[in-house]
N, C-alpha and C positions, 0 to 999 in steps of 0.2 A: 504493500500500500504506500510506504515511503517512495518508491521509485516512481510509482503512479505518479502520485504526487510532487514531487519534482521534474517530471518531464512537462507535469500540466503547468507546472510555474516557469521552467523554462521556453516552454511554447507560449506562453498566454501572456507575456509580455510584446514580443513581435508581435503577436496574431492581435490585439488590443493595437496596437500601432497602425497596424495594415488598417486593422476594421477604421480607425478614425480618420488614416492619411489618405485612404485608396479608396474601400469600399465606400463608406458614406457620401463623399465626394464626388463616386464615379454616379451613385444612385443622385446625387440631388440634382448634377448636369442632364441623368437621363429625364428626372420630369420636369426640368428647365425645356428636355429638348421636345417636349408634349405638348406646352403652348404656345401658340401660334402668336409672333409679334410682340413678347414679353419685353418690359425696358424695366429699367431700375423702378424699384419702389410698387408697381403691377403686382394684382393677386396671383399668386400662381394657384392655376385650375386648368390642368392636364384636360385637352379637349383631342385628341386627336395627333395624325401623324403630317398634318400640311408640313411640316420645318423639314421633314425627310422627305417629302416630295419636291421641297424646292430643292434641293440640292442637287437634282436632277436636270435642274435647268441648264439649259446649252453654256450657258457661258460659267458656274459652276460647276458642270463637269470639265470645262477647258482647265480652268484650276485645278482639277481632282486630276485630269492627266497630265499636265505639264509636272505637277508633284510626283506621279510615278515617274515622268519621264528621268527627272533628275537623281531620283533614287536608285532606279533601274540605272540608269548611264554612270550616277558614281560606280555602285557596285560594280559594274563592266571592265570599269578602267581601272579601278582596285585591285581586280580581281588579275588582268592581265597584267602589272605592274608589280603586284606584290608576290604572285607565287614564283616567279624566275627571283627574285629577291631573295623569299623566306627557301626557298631552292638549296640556292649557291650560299647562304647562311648554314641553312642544317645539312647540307651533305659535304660541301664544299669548300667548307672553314674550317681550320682549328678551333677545335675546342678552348682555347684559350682567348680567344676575339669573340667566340662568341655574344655573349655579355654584354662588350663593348658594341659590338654592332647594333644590337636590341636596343640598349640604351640611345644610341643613335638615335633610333625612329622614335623614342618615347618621349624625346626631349622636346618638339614640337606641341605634345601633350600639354607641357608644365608652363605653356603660355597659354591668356585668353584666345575664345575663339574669336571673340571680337577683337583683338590685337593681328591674329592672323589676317584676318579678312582684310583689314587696314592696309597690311603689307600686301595684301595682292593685290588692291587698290594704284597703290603705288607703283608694284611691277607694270599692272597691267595698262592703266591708262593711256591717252593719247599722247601725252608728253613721258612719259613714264621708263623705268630702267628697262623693259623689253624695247620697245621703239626707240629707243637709245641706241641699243647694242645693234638691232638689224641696220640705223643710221649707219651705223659707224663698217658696214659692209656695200651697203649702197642696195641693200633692201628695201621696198614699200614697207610703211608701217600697217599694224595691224590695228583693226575696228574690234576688240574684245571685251573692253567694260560695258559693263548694262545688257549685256547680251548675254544669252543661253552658254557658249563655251565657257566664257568666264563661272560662271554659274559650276559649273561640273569639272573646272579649273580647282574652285576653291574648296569645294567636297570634298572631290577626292585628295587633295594634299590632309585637309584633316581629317579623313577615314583611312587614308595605305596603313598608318601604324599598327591600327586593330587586324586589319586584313593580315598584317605580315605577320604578326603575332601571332595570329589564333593557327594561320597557314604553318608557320614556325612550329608549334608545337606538334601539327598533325606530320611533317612532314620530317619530322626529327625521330620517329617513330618508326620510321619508313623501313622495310626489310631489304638491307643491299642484294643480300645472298636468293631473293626474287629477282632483283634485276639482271643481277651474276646469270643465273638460269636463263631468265630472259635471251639476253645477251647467247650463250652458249648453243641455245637451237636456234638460233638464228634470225631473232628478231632486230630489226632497225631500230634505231631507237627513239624515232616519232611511234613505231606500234608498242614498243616498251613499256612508254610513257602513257599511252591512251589503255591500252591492257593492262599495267601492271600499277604503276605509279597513281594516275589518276582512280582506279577503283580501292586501293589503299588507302587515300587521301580525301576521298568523297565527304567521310563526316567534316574532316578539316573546311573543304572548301563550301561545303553548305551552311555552315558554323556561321563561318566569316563574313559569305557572302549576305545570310540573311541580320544579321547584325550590324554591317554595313547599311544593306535596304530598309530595315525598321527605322536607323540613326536618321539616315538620310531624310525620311520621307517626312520624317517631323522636325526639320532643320528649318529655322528662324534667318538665322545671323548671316548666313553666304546668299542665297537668293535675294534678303534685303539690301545688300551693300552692294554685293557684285552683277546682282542682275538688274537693280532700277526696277521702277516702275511697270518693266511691259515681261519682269519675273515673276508674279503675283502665284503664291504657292498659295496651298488649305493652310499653312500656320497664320499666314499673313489674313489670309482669309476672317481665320477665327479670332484672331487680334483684332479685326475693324469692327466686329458684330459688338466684341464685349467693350475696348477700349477705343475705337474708333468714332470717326461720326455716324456711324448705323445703328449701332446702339441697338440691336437684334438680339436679344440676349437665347430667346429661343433657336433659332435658326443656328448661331454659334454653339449651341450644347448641340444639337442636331450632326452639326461638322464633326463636332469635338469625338461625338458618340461612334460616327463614322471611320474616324482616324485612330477612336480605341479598340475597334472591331477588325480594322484592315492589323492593327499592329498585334492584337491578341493574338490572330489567325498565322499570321509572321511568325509569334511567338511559338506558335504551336505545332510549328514544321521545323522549328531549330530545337525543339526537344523532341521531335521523333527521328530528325534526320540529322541534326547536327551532332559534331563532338564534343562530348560533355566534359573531356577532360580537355581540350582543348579551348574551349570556349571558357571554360572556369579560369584560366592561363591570366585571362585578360581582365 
């Protein structure tokens, strides 16, 4: 009965936390998201699902996909950037750089994201340190700020670390004396890599990859700085309804409800597919 009782006190602190931080919070946004046109100070009196029908609307889903689009596209570039990375780290490094390497990519971490965003600002502008250096070769400059590349520019610089990470761990795991075989009957080693390497590594890259796309897809800070005005994502979205001048308070629990459903569902294919020991890594 003692040990009962100590696991229900060691659970029922967290779980007392969740239920105040998480659950009641996620419940009061869903009957915010039931009435229709609600503003500050309004009775709340759940009528109905109108706030989830709008969000259907054309130019609302243009929002809804431009936000996969950029989630989708960091993940991509992550994904093809960070595994030759976390690669040539775990198989192809001394163990004694190791460390140091990792530290490398983590060190980006330990600044704001709103400090990065700044500096890509900087890089990327029209006057800026990239159109500088192409100057100084006799290059046309490029149009990058406030547009989509910039956007999936500043993502992926602050998601590779995760990506390389969680990839690092899966792929440090990796059995050489498979690929030895491999190798030995007479495989290439682009089939190697797609037979041997890549189904080895799968939890790794589904880990990273969806943890990358959950981050992304509810990112604030890059599409506000670096895309302007014509980047309009669902965070920004649901910043205008509650702190904006729309003052929607329904329709923004509606998003909100939307964007906890797409990330729950995220969530719940990186615990059936992803590596759990890899993903705990980071």
């Amino acid at each position: 009965m003692r040990q009962g009782l100590g696991i229900t006190t060691l659970l029922g602190l967290p779980g007392l936390w969740l239920l105040l931080l998480l659950v009641l919070p996620t419940l009061v946004i869903f009957e915010l998201s039931l009435v229709p046109g609600i503003r500050p100070g309004d009775v709340v009196n759940p009528s109905g699902l109108a706030n989830y029908w709008q969000v259907f609307d054309p130019i609302n889903l243009r929002v809804l996909t431009r936000s996969l689009f950029f989630a989708t596209g960091t993940t991509i570039i992550c994904l093809l950037l960070g595994f030759p990375v976390a690669y040539w780290i775990a198989q192809m490094t001394p163990k004694r750089w190791r460390n140091l390497l990792l530290l490398g990519f983590i060190l980006p971490l330990w600044t704001s994201s709103l400090l990065r965003s700044y500096a890509w600002i900087t890089i990327l502008r029209p006057t800026g340190v990239l159109n500088g250096v192409l100057g100084l070769f006799g290059l046309p400059a490029l149009e990058l700020l406030n547009r989509s590349p910039a956007v999936l520019i500043g993502m992926a610089y602050s998601y590779l670390p995760y990506m390389v990470l969680i990839l690092y761990a899966s792929l440090e795991k990796l059995d050489r004396q498979l690929l030895e075989a491999s190798a030995d009957l007479g495989a290439n080693p682009i089939e190697t890599f797609w037979k041997v390497t890549v189904p080895q590594t799968f939890p790794g890259i589904a880990a990273g990859s969806l943890l990358v796309f959950i981050t992304g897809l509810g990112d604030f800070v890059d599409p506000e700085l670096l895309g302007g005005a014509s980047s309009m994502t669902v965070s920004r979205l649901i910043y205008n309804q509650f702190l904006g001048a729309s003052r929607n308070w329904g329709f923004g629990s509606a998003l909100s409800m939307v964007l906890i459903f797409a990330v729950s569902l995220a969530i719940a294919l990186l615990i059936k597919y992803g590596d759990k020991d890899a993903a705990s890594s980071t």
